[in-house]
N, C-alpha and C positions, 0 to 999 in steps of 0.2 A: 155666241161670242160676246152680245153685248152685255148679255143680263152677267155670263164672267165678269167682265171689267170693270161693272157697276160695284161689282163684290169688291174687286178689288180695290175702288177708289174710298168705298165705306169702312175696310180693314184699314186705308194708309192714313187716314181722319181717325181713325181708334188708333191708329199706330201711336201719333202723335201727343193725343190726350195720355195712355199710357206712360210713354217717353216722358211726359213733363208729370204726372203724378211720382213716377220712381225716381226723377232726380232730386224733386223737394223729399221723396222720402230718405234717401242716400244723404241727404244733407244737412239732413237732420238726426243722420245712425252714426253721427259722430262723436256728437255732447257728450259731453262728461264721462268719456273712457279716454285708453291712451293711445296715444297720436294725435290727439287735439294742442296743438299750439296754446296753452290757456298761461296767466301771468300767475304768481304765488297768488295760491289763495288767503283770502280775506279772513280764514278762520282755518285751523287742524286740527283735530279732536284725536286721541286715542282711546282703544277700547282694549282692556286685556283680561286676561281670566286672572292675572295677578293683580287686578285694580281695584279698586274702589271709588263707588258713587259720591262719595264725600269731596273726593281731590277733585282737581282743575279740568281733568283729560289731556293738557298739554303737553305732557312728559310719554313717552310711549314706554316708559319703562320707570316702575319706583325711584325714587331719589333713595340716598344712602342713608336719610333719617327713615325714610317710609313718612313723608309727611304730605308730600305730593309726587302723581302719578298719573297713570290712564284712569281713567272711568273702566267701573266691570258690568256694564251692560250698556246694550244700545239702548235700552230705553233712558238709560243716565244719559248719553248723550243724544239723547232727541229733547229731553225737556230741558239741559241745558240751554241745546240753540233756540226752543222757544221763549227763553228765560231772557237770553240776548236781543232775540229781535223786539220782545214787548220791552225793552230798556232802550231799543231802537240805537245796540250797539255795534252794529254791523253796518260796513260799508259792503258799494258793490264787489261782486265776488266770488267764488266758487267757495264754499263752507267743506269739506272732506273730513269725513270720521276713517278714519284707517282703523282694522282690526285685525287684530294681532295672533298670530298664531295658535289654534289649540280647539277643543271642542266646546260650544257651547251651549248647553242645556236650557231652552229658553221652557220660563216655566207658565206662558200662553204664547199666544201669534203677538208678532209686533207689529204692534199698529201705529197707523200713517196717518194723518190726515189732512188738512187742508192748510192747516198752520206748519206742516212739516216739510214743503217745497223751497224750490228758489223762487226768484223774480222772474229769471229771463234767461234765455241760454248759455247766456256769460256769466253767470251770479245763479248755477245749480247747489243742491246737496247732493251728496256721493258720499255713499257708504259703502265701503271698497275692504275685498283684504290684500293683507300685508302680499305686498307682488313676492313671488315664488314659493311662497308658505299656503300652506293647507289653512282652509279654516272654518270650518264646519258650523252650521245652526241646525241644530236637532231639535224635533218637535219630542224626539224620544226619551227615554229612560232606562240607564243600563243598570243591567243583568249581573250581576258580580256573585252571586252567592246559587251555585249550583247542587245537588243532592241524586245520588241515584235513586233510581225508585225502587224501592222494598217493598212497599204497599202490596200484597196479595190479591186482593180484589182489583187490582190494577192490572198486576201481571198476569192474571188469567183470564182477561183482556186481550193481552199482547202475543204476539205469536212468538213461539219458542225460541226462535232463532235472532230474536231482536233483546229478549231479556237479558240485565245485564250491560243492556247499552243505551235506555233510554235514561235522560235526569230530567228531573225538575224544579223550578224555581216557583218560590211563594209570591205572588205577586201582591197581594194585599198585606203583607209586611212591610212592602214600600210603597205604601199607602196607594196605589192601583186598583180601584173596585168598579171602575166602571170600562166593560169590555167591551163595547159596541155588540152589535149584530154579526153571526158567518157569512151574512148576505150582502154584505158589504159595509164599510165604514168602521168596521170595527180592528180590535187592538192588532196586530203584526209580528210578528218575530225576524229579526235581520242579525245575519251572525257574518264577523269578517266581508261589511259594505255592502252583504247580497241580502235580498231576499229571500228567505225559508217561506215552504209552504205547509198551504195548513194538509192532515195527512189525506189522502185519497183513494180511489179505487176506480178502475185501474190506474198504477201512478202515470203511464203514457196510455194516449187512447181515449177510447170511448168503449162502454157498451150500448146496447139499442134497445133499442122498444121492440118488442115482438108480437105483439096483440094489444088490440085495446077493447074496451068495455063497449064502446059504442051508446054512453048515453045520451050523448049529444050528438049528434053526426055532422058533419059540415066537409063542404064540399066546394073546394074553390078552384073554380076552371078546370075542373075534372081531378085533381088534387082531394083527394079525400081524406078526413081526419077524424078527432074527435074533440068536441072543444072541452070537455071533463078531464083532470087530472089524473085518469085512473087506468090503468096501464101495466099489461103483461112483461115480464122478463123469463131469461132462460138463467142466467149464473145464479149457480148458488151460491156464489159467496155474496149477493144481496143478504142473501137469509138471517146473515150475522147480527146486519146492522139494525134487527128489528128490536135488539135490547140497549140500545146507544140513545147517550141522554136525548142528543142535540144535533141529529142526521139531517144534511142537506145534499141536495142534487143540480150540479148547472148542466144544463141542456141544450140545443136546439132542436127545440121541439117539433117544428112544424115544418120551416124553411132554414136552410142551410146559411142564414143572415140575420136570426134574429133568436138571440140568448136571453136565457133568463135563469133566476135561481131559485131555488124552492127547497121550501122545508120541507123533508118527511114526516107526514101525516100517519100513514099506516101500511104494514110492510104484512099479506097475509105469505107465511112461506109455503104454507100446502098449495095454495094456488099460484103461487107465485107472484102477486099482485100487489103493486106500488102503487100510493094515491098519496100526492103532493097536496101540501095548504093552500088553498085559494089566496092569493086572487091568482086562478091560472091565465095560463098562456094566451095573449090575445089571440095568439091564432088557432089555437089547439098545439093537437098531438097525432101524430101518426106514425105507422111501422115503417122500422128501420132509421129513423131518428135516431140520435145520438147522445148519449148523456155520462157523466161521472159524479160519485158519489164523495162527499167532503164532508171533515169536521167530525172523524171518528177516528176514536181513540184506539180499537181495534186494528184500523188502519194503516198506524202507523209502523212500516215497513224499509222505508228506506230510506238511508241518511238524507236531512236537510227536513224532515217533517217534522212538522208538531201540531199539537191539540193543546185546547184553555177550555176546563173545566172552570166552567162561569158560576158552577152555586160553589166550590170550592175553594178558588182563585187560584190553583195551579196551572201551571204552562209544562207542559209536560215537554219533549225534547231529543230526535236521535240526530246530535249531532255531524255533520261531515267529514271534523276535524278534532282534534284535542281541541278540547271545550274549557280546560284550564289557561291556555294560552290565547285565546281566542277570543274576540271582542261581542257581544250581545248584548241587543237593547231592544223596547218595544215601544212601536209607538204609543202615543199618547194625544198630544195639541190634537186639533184639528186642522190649522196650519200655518207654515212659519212666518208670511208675511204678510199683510193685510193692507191696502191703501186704497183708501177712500176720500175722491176730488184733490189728489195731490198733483202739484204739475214740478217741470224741472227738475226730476229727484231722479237720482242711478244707482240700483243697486249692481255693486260690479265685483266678480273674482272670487266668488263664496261658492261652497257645497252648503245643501240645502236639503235635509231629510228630514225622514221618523215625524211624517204626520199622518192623520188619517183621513185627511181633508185634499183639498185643491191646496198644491205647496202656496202657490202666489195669486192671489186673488189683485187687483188691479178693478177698480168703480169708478167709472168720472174721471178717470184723469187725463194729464195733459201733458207732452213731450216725457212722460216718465220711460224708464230705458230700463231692462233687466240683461246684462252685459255681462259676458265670459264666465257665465256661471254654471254649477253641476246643479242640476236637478234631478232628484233621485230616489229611491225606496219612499213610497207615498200610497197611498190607498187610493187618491181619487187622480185629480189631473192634474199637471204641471203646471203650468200658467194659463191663467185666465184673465183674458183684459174683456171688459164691460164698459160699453159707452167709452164716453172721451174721446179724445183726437192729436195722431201724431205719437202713440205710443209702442215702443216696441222691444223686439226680444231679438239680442244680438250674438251671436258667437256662444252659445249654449252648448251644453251636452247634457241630453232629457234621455232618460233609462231607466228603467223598473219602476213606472208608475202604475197605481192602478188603471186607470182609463187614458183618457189622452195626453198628446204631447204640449201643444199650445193652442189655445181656444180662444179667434178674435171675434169679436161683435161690435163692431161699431160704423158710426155714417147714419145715415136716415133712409128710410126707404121712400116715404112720402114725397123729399123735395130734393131727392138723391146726392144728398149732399154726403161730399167724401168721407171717411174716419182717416185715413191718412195711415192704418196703423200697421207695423208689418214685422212681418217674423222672416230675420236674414242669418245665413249661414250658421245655422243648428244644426247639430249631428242628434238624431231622433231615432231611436231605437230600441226595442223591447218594450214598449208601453202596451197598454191593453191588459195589464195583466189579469186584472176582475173583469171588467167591465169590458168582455173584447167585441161589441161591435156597436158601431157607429160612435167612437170615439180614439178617430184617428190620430196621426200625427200633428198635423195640422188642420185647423178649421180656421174659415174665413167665413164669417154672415156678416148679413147688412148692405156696405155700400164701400167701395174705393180702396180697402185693403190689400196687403200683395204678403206673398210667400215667395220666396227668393234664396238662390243657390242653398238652398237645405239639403241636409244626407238622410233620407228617411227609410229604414226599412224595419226585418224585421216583425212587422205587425201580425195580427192576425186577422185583421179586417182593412181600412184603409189607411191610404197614406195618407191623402188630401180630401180635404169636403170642402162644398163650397156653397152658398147660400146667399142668396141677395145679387147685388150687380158691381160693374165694373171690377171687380178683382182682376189682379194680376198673379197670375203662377208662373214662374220661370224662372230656369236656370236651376232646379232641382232634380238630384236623383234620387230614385226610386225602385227600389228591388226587394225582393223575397218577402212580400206581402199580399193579404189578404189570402195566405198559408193557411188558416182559423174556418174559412168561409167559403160559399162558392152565388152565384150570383152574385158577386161583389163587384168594385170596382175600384183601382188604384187612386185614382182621382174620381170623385162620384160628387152627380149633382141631379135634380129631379124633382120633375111635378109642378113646371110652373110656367105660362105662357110670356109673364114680365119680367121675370130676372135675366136681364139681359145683358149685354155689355162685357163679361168675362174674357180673358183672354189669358190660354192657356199656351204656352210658348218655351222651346227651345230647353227644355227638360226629358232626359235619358230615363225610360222606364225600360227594364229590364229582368229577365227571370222572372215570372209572374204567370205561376200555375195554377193558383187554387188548391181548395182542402182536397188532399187523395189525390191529385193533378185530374182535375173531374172540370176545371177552368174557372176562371172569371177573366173582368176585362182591365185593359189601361184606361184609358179615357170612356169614364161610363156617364152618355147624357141620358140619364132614365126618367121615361114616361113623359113627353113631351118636353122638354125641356128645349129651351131656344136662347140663339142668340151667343151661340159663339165662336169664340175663334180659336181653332186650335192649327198652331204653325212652328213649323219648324222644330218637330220633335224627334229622336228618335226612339223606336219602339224595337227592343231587340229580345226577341223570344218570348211572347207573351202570349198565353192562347188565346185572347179574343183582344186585340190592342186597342182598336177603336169604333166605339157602340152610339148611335144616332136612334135612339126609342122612339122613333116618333114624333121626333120635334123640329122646329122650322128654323131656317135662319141661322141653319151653322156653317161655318167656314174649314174645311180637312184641306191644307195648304201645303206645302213644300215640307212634308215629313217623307221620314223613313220607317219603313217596313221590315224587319229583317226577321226570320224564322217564326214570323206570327201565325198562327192557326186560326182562323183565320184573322187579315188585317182590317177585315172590315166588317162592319154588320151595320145595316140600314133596315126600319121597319115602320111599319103604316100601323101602329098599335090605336092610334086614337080611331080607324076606320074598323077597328075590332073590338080585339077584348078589352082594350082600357077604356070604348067608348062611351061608359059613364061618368067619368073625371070628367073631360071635357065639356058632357052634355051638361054639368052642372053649372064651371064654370059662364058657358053661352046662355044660361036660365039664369045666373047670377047677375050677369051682363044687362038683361033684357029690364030685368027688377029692379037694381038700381044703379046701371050705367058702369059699375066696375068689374074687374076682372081680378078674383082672388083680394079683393079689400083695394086695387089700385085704380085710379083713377090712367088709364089705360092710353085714352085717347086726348086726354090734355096736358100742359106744360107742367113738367119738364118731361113725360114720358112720349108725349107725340113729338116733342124736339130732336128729342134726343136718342128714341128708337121709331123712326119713322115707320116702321117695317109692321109696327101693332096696330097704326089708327084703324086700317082695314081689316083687321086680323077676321072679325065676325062676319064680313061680308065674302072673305076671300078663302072658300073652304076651309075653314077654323081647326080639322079636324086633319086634314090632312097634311105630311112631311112636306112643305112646300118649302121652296128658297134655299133648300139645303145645295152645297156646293163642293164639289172633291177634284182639286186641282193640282198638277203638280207634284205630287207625290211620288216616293218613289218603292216598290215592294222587290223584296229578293229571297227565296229561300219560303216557307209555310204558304200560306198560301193568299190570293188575292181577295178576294167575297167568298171561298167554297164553304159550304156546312158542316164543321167539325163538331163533334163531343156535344154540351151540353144542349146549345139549341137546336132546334129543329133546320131554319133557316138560316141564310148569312144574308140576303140583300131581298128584300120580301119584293114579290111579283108587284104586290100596290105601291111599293115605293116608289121602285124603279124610272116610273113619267115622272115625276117631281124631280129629280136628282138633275142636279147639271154637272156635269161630270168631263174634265176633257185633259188634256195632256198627263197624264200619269205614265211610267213607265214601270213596267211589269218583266221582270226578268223570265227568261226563256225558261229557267228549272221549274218555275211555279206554276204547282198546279190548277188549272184555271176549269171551272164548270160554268158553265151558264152563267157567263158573266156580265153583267149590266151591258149586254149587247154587244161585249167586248169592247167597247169604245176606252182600247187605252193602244199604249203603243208596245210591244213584245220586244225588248232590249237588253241586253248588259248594260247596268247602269255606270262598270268601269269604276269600283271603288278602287283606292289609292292600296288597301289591302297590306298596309304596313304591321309588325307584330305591337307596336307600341299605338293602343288605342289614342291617346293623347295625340301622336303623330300623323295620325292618318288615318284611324280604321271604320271612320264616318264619312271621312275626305270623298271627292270627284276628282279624278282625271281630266285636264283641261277640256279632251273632247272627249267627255260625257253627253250622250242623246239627252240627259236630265239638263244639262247645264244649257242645250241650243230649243229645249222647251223650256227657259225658263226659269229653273229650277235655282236656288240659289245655296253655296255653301252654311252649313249647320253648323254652328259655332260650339264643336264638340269639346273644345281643351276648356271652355268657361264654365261647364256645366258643373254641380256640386259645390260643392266644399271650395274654404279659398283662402289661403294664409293670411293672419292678421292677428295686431296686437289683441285685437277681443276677442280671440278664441278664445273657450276655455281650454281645449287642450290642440296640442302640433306635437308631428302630425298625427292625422287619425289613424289610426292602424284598425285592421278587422278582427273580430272577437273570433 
């Protein structure tokens, strides 16, 4: 009972720290969007596609001579307002470039820089669009002049039943010669806002490895592979693509979490034998692996695919739809926004496409805000903030990016000093599309960041990473992810005895099967990982909800359990098979006093994670301090061993765990349960049809509520009306 309450006085002291980093960050997710109280600003700029860089900008609309007007780019009015400030004709004041209705072809990324902020939170730049108007910055270049293909060496190519229906556009007529790579980063095709892809085989699915060469053999924890690229199949329709310019293959090769893409090298068809361009797979290859073949012309079979013949420059094409009415453009930029050490600056109300890059790049800056914007059709990641502090992404909607959603890095690890920066109520969804794994929704490294009321799903690997210390996750939901992958985890973190401080809280994860429904988990602390706090969540149907690898010093508090497979998993890996990670870091330790590069045992880490000074003295290796309290499971099961692992609560854990008032519903089934030490009850949910009303609720006299247990603030979770949305309400795809 005491070492509980100790827990608990060390949760209510992070409660607190917590509490006071998200209201200065809340306080600051107001600036320069609307609902801020602010006086006329000190400066208004227009920007139109009917303007020109020669006029004033202060007209939003041509005068009757056409003599002044808007400005027709924002880069006219960004050196305007440098033009101003070095004449030091600007009082205090909010600066606002309004832009005006219509698509804009930016012909590179707009860049930011140091000279392009405000002062102070009262006196920002805002580059806003026109409120209820559309208003687009494309990184792209449209498509207007389309051709069927007649080309015979093309069409005997094509399979029969597609001729006739493919076109093609010349791209190097409009001046397009450089196509990037099929492996990523290169040119796109987006017809009618969506993304087309490039053509495949199978268009859904996978095919597998069936044999391999064996000339490297490797063999990890009985796991056996090959680490050479060379590799048996059974379909014959491989056989095709051994006369195809420019054949590639994404795979997961080895482990069901970690993709990669590969040029074909050499296809022999007698033998049947596929050998990819080095650099292969770090881990290898092994049978029954998974892969699809891309970037052949052959291929293309069903509407929405296309190929770009790169020594020719055509883009070949089977449209979805009438392709005369229809809008088509390809990337180009690399990406639309670029700012570097800018502070006080908001981009607010824009769609944001057709790059092939990271859409928003963010370096060094300070309180800058990217606000109720579309993020969209992009090759790499959405937004990217680096370093700085206090910067963030507010009322978003991020879709069809190649890789992730929003990417934060900032704070210090050394002197743990906060980044402040945080991603609130975004709707994040479909990303991953190249790059699908380990480039979630959202990522948080470094130090003091938070992720807040987000709608994240959708993915094919995870929702949330997390990296570094003190984060805050909550008040997000999360479903139909890590779909792509299995050892995965919805929120996932790993491999580190000192990132500690996190706290994961009061966020709805739900429907979370994995690839094939074969599992992964909700909360996944992998391979030692320590030091947090996860409270007040609910977990509803997930097949492995919440995962302890090994690591010490975690807090499983006053969550819910509902149809999870199970809801718990606990394991002693550093007393096994991860026993080398750790044995490295304690030879690390002994050499020169730190642990993973930190100074471990001195201020601010012995301050402020007390829990480490001993960590070497105090069985290092073992799940010690872990804590499961309060909880409540109903419906899948409690620790039993389902589907993918072997185990749900490992026999050497077990003594380590402190574990006490949980309550376990009488349906679930319970095997050899941590000694059973919980309590076998109806937990008496409220059991209302309207989840919002009740269908997380307790019953006054809930057994959970007289152990303890406290109501789950289910109606706050997600999404949350406001003037920075980009869009109300969110409807489901």
């Amino acid at each position: 009972m005491s070492i509980l309450f100790s827990g608990t006085l060390a949760f209510v002291r992070r409660e607190y720290c917590f509490l006071l980093t998200a209201l200065l960050a809340i306080n600051i997710s107001t600036f320069g969007v609307p609902g801020k109280a602010s006086p006329k600003p000190v400066l208004q700029l227009y920007v139109s596609i009917a303007g020109n860089d020669n006029w004033s900008g202060k007209l939003s609309q041509p005068d009757d001579n056409r003599t002044d007007g808007p400005l027709a780019t924002l880069e006219g009015a960004r050196d305007l307002i440098r033009k101003l400030k070095e004449q030091k004709k600007l009082n205090k004041g909010d600066i606002i470039v309004e832009i005006q209705e219509g698509v804009y072809e930016l012909p590179g990324a707009f860049e930011l820089d140091a000279r392009d902020g405000g002062v102070d939170a009262d006196s920002r730049v805002i580059y806003r669009g026109k409120k209820g108007k559309e208003v687009r910055l494309s990184g792209g270049k449209k498509l207007a002049k389309w051709d069927l293909v007649t080309d015979e060496s093309v069409l005997k190519k094509l399979g029969s039943q597609v001729r006739g229906k493919i076109y093609q556009s010349d791209l190097l007529s409009i001046g397009i010669n450089d196509f990037g790579s099929p492996g990523g980063g290169g040119i796109e095709l987006f017809f009618n806002d969506r993304p087309m892809w490039i053509s495949r085989y199978p268009n859904k699915g996978f095919v597998k490895i069936t044999g391999l060469l064996n000339e490297d053999p490797v063999d990890i924890r009985g796991t056996k592979g090959d680490k050479a690229g060379k590799f048996y199949y059974d379909d014959p329709r491989i056989n095709e693509w051994k006369h195809e310019k420019d054949a590639w293959v994404s795979g997961y090769w080895f482990w069901d979490w970690a993709e990669q893409r590969h040029k074909v090298d050499k296809i022999d068809t007698e033998k049947k034998i596929m050998e990819v361009a080095p650099p292969y797979h770090n881990y290898g290859y092994r049978v029954g692996q998974w892969f699809y073949g891309f970037n052949l012309l052959s291929e293309i079979d069903e509407p929405g695919e296309y190929y770009v013949d790169r020594e020719k420059g055509l883009l070949y094409f089977y449209p979805p739809s009438d392709i005369e009415n229809g809008d088509a453009f390809v990337s180009v930029n690399k990406h639309i926004i670029s700012m570097n050490k800018v502070s006080f600056l908001t981009v607010q109300g824009l769609v944001l496409e057709g790059c092939r890059d990271t859409v928003v790049k963010m370096n060094d800056c300070s309180q800058a805000l990217i606000a109720g914007c579309t993020i969209r059709n992009a090759g790499d990641e959405g937004i990217v903030i680096n370093g700085g502090a206090r910067n963030g992404v507010v009322g978003c909607d991020i879709y069809e990016v190649g890789a992730g959603g929003i990417n934060i890095n900032a704070g210090d690890r050394i002197t743990l000093t906060p980044g402040e920066c945080f991603a609130d109520n975004n709707n994040i969804h479909h990303v991953a599309r190249i790059r699908r794994v380990y480039f979630p929704g959202i990522s948080l490294n470094g130090v003091g960041n938070r992720a807040t009321h987000n709608l994240i799903k959708h993915l094919p690997h995870m929702a949330i990473y997390f990296n570094g210390n003190d984060h805050l996750m909550e008040y997000n939901e999360i479903y139909d992810v890590s779909y792509g992958s299995n050892d995965a985890g919805a929120i996932y973190a790993g491999r580190n005895w000192t990132m500690r401080g996190n706290m994961i809280r009061y966020n709805y994860l739900h429907d979370i099967s994995g690839f094939e429904g074969k599992g992964c988990v909700g909360v996944y602390l992998d391979d030692a990982f320590c030091g947090v706090d996860v409270i007040g969540n609910i977990f509803d149907n997930v097949t492995r909800a919440m995962m302890i690898g090994g690591g010490r010093d975690n807090k499983v508090l006053n969550n819910i359990f509902v149809n999870c497979l199970p809801s718990l998993h606990i394991d002693a890996r550093g007393l096994g098979w991860m026993h080398d990670h750790p044995e490295q870091w304690i030879r690390e330790e002994k050499e020169k006093g730190t642990i993973l590069g930190t100074a471990y045992n001195k201020p601010p880490y012995s301050t402020r994670y007390p829990e480490l000074v001993n960590i070497i003295n105090d069985e290092p290796k073992a799940p010690k301090g872990n804590v499961i309290s309060r909880n409540i499971c109903q419906g899948g099961s409690w620790d039993k061993s389902v589907g993918f692992w072997k185990t749900s609560v490992e026999d050497k854990a077990r003594t380590y765990i402190t574990i006490s008032d949980n309550i376990v519903a009488p349906d679930v089934a319970v095997k050899d349960s941590l000694s059973k030490s919980f309590v076998i009850a109806d937990p008496l949910f409220v059991n209302r049809e309207d989840p919002k009303l009740g269908k997380f609720r307790l019953k006054k006299n809930s057994p959970a509520l007289k152990l303890g247990f406290q109501q789950v603030p289910f109606d706050r979770m997600g999404l949350y009306k406001s003037d920075e949305r980009a869009s109300w309400p969110v409807v489901g795809e």
